[in-house]
C-alpha positions in Angstrom: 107.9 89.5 118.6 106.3 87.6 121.1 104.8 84.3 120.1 101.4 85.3 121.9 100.9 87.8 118.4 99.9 86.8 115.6 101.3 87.7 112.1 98.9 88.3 109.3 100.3 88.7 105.3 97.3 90.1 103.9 97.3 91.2 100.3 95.6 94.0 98.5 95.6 95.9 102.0 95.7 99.2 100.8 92.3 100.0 99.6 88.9 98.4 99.7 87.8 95.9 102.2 91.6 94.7 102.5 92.5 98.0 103.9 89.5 97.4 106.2 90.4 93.4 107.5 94.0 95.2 107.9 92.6 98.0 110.7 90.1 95.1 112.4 93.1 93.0 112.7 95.4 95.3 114.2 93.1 96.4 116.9 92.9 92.5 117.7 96.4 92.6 118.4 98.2 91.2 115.2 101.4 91.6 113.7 100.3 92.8 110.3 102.7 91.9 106.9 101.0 93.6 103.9 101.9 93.5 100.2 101.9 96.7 98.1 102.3 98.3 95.0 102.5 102.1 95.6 104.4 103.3 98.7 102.0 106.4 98.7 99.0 104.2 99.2 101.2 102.0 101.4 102.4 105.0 103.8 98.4 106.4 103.9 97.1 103.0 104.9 99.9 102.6 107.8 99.2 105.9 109.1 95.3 104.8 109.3 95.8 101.6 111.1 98.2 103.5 113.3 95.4 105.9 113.8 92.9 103.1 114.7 95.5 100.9 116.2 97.9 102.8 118.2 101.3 101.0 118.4 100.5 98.1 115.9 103.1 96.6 114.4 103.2 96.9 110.5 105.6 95.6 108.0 105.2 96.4 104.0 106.5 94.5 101.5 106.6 95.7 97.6 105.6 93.8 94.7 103.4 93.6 91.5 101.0 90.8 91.3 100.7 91.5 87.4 104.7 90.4 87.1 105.1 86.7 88.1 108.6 87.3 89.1 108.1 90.2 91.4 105.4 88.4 93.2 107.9 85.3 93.4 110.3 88.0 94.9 108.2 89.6 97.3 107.1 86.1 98.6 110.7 85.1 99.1 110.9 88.8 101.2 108.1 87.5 103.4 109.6 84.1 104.0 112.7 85.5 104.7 111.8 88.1 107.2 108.6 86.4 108.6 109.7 82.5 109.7 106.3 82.3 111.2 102.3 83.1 109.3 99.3 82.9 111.7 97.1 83.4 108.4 97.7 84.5 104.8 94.9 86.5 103.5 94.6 86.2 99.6 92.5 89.4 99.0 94.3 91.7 96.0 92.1 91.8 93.2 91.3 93.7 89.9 88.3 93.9 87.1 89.1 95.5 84.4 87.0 96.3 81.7 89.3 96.4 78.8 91.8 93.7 78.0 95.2 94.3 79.1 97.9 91.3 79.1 101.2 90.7 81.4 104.4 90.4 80.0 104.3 86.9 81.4 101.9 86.7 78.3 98.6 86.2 80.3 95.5 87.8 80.5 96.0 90.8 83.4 92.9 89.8 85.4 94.3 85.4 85.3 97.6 86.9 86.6 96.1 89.2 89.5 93.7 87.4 90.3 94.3 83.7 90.6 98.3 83.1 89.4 99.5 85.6 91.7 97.8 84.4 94.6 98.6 80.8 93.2 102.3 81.3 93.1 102.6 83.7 96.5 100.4 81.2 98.7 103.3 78.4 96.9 106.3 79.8 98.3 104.7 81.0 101.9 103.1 77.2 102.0 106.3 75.8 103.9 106.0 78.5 106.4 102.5 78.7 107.2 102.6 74.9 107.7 105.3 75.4 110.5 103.4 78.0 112.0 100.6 76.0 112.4 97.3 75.8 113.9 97.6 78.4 110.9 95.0 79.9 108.2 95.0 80.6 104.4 92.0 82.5 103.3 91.1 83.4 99.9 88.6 86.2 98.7 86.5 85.0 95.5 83.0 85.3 94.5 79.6 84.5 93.8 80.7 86.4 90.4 82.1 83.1 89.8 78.3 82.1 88.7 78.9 83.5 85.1 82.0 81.0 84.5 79.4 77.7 85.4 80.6 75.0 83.3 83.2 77.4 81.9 87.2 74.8 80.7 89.3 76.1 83.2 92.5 74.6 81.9 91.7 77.0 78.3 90.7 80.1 80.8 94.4 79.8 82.2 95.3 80.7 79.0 92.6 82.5 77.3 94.1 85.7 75.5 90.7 86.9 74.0 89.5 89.6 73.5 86.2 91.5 75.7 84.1 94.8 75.9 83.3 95.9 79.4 80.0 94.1 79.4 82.1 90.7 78.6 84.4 91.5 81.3 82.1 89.9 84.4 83.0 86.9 82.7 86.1 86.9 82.9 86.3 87.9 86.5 84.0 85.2 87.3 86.2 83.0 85.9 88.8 84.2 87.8 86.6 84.0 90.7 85.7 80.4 90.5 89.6 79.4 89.5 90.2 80.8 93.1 87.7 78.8 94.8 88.8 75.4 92.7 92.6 76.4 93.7 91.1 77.0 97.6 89.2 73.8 98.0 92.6 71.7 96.5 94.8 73.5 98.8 92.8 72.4 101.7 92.6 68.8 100.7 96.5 69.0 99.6 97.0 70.6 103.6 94.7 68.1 105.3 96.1 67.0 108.4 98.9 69.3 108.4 97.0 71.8 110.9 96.7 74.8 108.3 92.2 76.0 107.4 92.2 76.5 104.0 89.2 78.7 103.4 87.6 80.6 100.5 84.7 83.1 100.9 82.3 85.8 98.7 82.5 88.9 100.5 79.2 90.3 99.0 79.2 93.3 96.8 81.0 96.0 98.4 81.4 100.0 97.7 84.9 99.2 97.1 87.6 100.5 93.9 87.5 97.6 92.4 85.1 99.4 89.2 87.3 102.8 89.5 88.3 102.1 85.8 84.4 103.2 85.1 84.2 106.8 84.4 80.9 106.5 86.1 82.8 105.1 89.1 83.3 107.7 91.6 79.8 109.2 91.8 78.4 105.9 92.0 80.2 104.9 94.9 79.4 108.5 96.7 75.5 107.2 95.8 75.7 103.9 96.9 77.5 105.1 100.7 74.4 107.7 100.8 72.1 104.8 100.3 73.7 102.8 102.5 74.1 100.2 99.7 77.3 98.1 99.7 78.8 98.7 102.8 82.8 97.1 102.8 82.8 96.5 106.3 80.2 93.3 105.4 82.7 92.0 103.2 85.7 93.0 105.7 84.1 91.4 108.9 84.2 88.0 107.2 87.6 87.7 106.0 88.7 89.0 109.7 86.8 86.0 111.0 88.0 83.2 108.4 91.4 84.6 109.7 90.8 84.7 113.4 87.8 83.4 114.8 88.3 80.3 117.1 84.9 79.0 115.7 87.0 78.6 112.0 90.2 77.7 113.6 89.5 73.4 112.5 87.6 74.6 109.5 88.5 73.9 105.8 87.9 73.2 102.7 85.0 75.6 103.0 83.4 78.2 101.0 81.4 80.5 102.9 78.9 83.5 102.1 79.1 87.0 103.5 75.1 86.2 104.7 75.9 84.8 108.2 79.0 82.7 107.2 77.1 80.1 105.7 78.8 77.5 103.3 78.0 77.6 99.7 78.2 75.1 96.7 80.7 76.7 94.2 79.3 76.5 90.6 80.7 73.8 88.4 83.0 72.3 87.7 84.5 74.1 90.9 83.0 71.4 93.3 84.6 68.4 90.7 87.9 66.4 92.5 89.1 65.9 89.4 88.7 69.6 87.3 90.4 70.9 90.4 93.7 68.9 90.3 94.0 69.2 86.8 93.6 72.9 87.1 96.2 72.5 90.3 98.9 71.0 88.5 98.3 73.2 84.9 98.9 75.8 87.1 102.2 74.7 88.8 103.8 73.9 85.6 102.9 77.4 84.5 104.7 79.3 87.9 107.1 76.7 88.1 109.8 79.0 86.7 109.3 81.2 89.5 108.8 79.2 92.1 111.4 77.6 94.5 112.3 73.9 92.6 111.3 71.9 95.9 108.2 73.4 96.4 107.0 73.1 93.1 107.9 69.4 93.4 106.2 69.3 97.1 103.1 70.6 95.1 103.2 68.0 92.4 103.8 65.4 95.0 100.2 66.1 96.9 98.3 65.8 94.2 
């Protein structure tokens, strides 16, 4: 591979606006590396981007970001067959609306959501910092709203039970965990030539509600009104991850609405809230992460 193309890992690439930042990339040019769960929706979304992109290059790699050691794995797989990452896209995401909990013993929407992204971003750090001028760019939300003032350290662990309407709080906590975990990362990386970057892709007319029964029919409204449309939320992830204008810029958390940069709720704009957070969370993955990055972690802080 020439060292003219650039390789994006983007997660979550094979539905939604992922699936859509995958396609805009690949007619750029890139190199894409995607993580996937199903091979069917893996094989339907390289035929697509082969479709819009003829001749990209596509590489999938097969994990389960609600199992802490297959994501571990499949980050290991990356590193190992990818010794160079022009930009890792953080963009796999879930809400459910019914409590479900890993066998890692953590609410499913903590572990999708922020650990697995956490814990992947961890063991690629080494590479993307070799690769550098390089990106890491994190989807999250102005969702986060509903967790203002919210204990992160206690959502980390939170096991409780919700209904479906008590659900958008817990995805906003989530939501805001990923901005906190973004804004560290970027202050962890400084000077290291890696744009740490997190961003609210607006709401999109994606699958992320297709446990709704009402779901499908919505969506098919929604598309008729023109309401929601995922290639908003798609365009600015692309451009976090590509555009020269963002190539210096970091530590920033930026709206779909013309790419401007937004004060996270609290306590996600607090130093000190996010390095706690930081380093509760790197004890928790430190079982499945490589011993000298988890130390490298700790050691930044």
């Amino acid at each position: 591979m020439s060292p003219s193309v650039p390789i994006f890992v983007i997660t979550g690439a094979t539905s939604g606006i992922g699936r859509l930042v995958a396609i805009a990339l690949a007619r750029q040019g890139a190199h894409l590396v995607l993580t996937a769960r199903s091979q069917t929706r893996a094989d339907a979304t390289v035929a697509m981007i082969e479709a819009a992109a003829p001749g990209a290059r596509v590489d999938v790699h097969y994990g389960d970001f609600a199992d802490l050691a297959s994501v571990a794995t499949l980050g290991r797989e990356i590193a190992a067959r990818h010794p160079r990452i022009d930009a890792l896209i953080n963009n796999a995401g879930i809400h459910a609306f019914k409590p479900r909990f890993t066998k890692d013993g953590y609410s499913e929407m903590v572990a999708v959501n922020y650990l697995a992204p956490w814990l992947l971003t961890n063991i690629l750090r080494e590479t993307v910092i070799r690769s550098a001028p390089s990106r890491i760019v994190t989807v999250a939300s102005e969702a986060s709203r509903q967790a203002a003032g919210f204990d992160p350290l206690a959502a980390l662990i939170d096991k409780r039970l919700f209904t479906a309407r008590g659900s958008s709080a817990i995805y906003g906590q989530t939501k805001l965990m990923n901005i906190m975990f973004s804004m560290e990362l970027a202050r962890a990386l400084t000077g290291t030539g890696v744009a740490v970057n997190c961003l609210c892709p607006g709401f999109n007319v994606t699958g992320l509600g297709r446990e709704l029964w009402f779901a499908a029919p919505l969506e098919r409204l929604l598309a008729w009104l023109k309401i929601g449309n995922p290639e908003r939320g798609a365009g600015i992830i692309a451009r976090l991850a590509s555009d020269p204008a963002f190539a210096a810029v970091t530590g920033g958390y930026f709206s779909v609405k013309d790419t401007r940069p937004i004060v996270p709720a609290a306590p996600g704009a607090d130093p000190q809230a996010r390095q706690m957070l930081w380093q509760a969370t790197a004890e928790r993955v430190a079982a499945f992460s490589r011993d000298e990055v988890v130390e490298e972690s700790r050691a930044s802080l």
